[in-house]
C-alpha positions as CSV (number, residue, x, y, z in Angstrom):
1,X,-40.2,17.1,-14.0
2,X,-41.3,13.5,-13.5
3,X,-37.3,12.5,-12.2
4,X,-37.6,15.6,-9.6
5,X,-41.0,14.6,-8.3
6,X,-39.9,11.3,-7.9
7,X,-36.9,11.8,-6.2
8,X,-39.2,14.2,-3.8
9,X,-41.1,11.4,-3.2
10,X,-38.5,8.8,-2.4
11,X,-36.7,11.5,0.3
12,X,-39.9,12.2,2.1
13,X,-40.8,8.1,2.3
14,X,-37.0,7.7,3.6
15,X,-37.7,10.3,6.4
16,X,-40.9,8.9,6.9
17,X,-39.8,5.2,7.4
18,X,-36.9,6.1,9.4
19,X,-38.8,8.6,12.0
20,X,-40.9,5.0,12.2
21,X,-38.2,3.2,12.5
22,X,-36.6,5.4,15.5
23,X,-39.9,5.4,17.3
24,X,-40.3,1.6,17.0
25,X,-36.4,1.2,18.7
26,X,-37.6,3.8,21.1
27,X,-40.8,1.9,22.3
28,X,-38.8,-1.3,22.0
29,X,-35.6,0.0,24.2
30,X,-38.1,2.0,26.9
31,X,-39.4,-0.9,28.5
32,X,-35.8,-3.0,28.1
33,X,-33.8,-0.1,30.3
34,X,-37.1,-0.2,32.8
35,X,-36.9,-3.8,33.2
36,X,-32.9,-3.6,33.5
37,X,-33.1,-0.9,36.1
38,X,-35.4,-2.9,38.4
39,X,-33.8,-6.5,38.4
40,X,-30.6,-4.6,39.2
């Protein structure tokens, strides 16, 4: 019981902190390719 519910709980913070971690590379990529586009 208490080895299931913790491995539950380690998957879902996983998938948590990496759909952060895509959204902050997102954000972070957004304004680079904007930027790009106009000097070229």
């Amino acid at each position: 019981m208490m080895t299931g519910w913790t491995f539950f709980f380690i998957l879902v913070g996983i998938v948590f902190v990496t759909s952060q971690l895509f959204r902050v590379i997102d954000a972070i990529e957004r304004p680079a390719r904007r930027n790009s586009h106009r000097i070229r």
